[in-house]
C-alpha positions in Angstrom: 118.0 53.8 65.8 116.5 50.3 66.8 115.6 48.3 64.2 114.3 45.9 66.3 111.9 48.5 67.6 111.0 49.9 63.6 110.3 46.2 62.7 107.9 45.9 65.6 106.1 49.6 64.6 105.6 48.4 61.1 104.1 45.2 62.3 101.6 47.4 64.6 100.7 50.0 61.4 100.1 46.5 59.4 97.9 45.3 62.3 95.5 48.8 62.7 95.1 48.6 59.0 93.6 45.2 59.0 92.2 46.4 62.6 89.9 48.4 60.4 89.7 46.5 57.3 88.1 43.8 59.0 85.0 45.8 60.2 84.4 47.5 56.5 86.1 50.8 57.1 87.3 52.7 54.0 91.4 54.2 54.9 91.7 58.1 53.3 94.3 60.5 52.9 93.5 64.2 53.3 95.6 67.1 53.5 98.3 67.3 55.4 98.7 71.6 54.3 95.2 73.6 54.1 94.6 77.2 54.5 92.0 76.2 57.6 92.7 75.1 60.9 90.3 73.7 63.9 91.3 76.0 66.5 92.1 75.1 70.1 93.3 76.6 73.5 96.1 74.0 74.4 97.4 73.1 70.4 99.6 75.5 68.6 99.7 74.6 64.9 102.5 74.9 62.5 102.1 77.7 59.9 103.9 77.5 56.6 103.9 79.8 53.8 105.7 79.5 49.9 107.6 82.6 49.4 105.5 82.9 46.1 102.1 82.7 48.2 100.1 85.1 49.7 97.7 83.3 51.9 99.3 81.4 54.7 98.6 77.7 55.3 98.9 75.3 58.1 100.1 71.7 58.9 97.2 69.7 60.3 97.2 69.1 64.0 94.8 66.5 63.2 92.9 65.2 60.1 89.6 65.8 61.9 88.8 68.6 59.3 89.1 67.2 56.1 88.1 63.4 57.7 84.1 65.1 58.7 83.8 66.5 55.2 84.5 62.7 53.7 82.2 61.9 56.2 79.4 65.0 55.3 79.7 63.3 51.7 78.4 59.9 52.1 80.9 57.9 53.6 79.7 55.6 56.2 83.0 54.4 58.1 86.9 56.2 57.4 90.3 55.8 58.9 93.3 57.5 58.6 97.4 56.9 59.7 99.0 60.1 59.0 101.3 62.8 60.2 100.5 65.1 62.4 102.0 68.4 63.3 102.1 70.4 66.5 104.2 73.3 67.7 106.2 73.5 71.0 105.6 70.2 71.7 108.9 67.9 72.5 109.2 65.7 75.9 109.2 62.5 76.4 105.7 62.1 75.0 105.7 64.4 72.7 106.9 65.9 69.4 106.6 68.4 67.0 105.8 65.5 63.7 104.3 62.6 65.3 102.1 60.0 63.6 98.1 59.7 64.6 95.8 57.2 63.9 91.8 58.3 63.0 89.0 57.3 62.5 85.2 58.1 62.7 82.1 55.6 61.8 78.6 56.5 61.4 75.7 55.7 63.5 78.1 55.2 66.2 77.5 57.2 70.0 80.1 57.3 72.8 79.0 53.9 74.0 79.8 52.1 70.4 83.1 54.5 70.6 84.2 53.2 74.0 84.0 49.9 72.9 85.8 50.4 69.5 88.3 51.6 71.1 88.7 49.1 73.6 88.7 46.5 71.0 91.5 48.1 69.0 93.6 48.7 71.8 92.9 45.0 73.0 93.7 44.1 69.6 97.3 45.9 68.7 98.8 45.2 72.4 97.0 42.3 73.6 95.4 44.1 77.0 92.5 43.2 78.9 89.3 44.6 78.4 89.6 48.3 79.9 88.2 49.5 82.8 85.7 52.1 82.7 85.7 55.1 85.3 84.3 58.4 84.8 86.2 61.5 85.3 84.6 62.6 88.3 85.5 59.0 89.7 89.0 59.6 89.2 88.8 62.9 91.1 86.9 61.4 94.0 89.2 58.3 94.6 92.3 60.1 94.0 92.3 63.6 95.5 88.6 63.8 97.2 87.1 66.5 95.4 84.7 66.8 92.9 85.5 68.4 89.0 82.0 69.3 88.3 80.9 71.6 91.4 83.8 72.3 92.9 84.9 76.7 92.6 88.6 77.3 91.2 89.2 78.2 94.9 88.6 75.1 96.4 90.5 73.2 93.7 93.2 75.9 93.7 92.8 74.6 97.6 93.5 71.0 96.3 96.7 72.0 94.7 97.9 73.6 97.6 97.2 70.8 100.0 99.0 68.4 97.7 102.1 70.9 97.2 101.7 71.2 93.7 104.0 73.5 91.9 101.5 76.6 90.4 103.6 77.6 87.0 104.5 81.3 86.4 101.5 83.2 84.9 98.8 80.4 86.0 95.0 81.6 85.3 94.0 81.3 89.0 90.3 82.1 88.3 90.2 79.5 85.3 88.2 76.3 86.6 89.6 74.1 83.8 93.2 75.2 84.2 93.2 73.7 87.4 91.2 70.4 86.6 94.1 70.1 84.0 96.9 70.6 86.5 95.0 67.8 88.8 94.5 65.8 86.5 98.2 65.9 84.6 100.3 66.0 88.0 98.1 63.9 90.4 95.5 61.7 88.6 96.8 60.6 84.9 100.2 59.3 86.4 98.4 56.6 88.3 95.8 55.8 85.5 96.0 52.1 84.0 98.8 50.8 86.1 97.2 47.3 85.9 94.5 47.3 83.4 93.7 50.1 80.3 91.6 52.7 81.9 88.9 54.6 80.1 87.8 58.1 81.2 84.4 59.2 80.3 81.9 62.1 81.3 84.1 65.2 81.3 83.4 68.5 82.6 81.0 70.3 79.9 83.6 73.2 79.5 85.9 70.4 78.6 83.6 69.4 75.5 85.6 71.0 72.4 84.3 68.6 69.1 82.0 66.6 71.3 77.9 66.3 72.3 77.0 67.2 75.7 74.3 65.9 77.5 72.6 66.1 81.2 72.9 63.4 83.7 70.5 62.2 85.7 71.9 64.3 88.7 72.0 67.6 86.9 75.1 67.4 86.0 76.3 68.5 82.4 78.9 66.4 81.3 80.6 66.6 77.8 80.3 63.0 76.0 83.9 62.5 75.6 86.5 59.8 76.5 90.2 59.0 77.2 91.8 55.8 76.9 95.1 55.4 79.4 97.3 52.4 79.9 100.3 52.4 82.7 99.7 56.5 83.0 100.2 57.2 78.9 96.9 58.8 77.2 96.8 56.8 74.2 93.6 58.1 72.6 91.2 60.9 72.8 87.0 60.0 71.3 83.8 61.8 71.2 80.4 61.9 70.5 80.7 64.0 67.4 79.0 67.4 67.5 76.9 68.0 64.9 75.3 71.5 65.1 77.5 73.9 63.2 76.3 76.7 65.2 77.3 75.4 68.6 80.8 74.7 67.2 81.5 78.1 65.7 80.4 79.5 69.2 82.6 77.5 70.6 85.8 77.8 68.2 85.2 82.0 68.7 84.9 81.4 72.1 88.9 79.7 72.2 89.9 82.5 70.0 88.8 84.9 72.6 90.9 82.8 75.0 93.6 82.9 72.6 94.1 86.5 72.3 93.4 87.4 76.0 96.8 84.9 76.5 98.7 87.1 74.1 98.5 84.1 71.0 96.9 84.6 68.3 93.4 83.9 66.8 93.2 80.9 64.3 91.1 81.1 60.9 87.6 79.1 61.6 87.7 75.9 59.4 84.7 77.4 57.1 84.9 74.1 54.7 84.1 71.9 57.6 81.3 74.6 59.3 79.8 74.3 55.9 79.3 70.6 55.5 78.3 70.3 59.1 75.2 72.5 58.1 74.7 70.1 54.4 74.7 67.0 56.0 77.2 65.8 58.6 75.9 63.1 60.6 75.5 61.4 63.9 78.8 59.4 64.5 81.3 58.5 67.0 85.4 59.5 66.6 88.8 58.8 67.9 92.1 60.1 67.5 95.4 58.1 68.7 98.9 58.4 69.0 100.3 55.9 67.3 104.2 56.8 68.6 102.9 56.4 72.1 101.0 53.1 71.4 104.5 51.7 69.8 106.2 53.1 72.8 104.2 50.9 75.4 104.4 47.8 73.0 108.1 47.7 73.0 108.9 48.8 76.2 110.4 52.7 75.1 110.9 55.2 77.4 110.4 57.9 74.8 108.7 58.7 71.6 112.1 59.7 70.0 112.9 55.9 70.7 110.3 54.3 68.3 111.0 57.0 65.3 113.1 56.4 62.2 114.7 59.9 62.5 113.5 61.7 65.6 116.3 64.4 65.3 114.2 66.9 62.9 
């Protein structure tokens, strides 16, 4: 334990509080244990269960649930530092309890997003303005293909020529597997060396909790955005989706993916389908790893470094 390092990470929660308390946001707490869950392809959550309880709950991979339903009742601008929980996650960027910061504001679209979040980040580690390249950019200048057209056999292709290791098991047919493996092995490493580096226009397959809309080359792109600084993803934003129709299509749609890998399916967040349909509206939102920021502020070269008691 550094305590040099704890000092610092509780002068950088002090700073995104008044981050946000400058610009009129309201900070909530919501549930860290609910019996719904958003579910996703890549996140397993962590069940728990009282052995006087029936019905089985889960820790929050994120506070996006509850935070939309504050949001569905009136409130114009929220934020959140909380705990966050996520199973078989533990590396050097990860862990299985790791602290996120939230927050959502009304009125706002990707654009206002971007630049929220490129004022925060400026703010808490005294960066640069970002640098702004979309996704298919990164492809192009970095490996020479394109994400949105290209088949999973000409990215598969890509892997090969750059000798990628192909894990045991690997869904060779599954466009987005692939985009995943390029983007974690050969483009996010190299992301934000000199400046923060903001990722924008992802594939429309890549969409999950986020609008999509059509460029003016055809090209459907999912209006989402990634903020990266010296090749750590900090912070993950989209254009909210708002049509509670489209987002049970699409949370049935990982649960089909879900089972056909052998997991299981995940209960559909009804609470949060509900208000969607009452009255969620148009806004921008933004999760971020707080460990990770605290990590590139003090120099650590893991998230266990910048925790009180990384051990559990």
């Amino acid at each position: 334990m550094d305590l040099t390092i704890l000092e610092r990470r509780s002068e950088l929660l002090a700073a995104a509080r008044q981050f946000f308390w400058q610009r009129n946001f309201v900070e909530v707490e919501t549930p860290l244990l609910s019996s719904e869950v958003i579910p996703e392809l890549h996140i397993e959550p962590l069940a728990a269960k009282a052995h006087n309880e029936d019905q089985e709950s889960w820790l929050q991979a994120s506070p996006e649930l509850h935070m939309k339903r504050v949001l569905a009742g009136g409130a114009k601008a929220v934020f959140q530092i909380t705990r966050s929980f996520r199973g078989g996650e533990r590396g050097a960027l990860h862990h299985p309890e790791f602290t996120i910061v939230e927050w959502y504001r009304v009125g706002d679209d990707d654009q206002a997003g971007i630049q929220l979040l490129d004022q925060f980040c400026q703010s808490l580690l005294g960066t640069a303005p970002a640098t702004l390249t979309s996704y298919g950019e990164a492809f192009q200048k970095r490996v020479a293909i394109c994400p949105h057209t290209s088949t999973a056999e000409e990215l598969a292709a890509c892997a090969r020529k750059f000798q990628l290791v192909i894990p045991d098991g690997f869904p060779k047919h599954d466009r987005d597997e692939w985009l995943n493996l390029l983007l974690t092995t050969l483009i996010e490493p190299n992301l934000g060396r000199e400046l923060p580096v903001i990722l924008y226009d992802y594939p429309a397959t890549q969409a999950a909790l986020a609008k999509t809309s059509t460029r003016k080359d055809g090209i459907e792109v999912a209006r989402r955005f990634e903020l990266y600084w010296r090749g750590v993803e900090l912070a993950n934003g989209y254009d909210e989706l708002t049509d509670a129709e489209k987002l049970r299509s699409r949370l049935e749609r990982v649960n089909q993916q879900r089972s056909a890998d052998g997991r299981a399916a995940l209960p559909l967040p009804t609470s949060l389908l509900d208000a969607m349909r009452s009255s969620l509206p148009a806004c921008s939102g933004c999760a971020l790893g707080f460990d990770r920021l605290v990590m590139l502020a003090t120099g650590a070269k893991s998230i266990a470094e910048v925790m009180a008691c990384p051990e559990a």
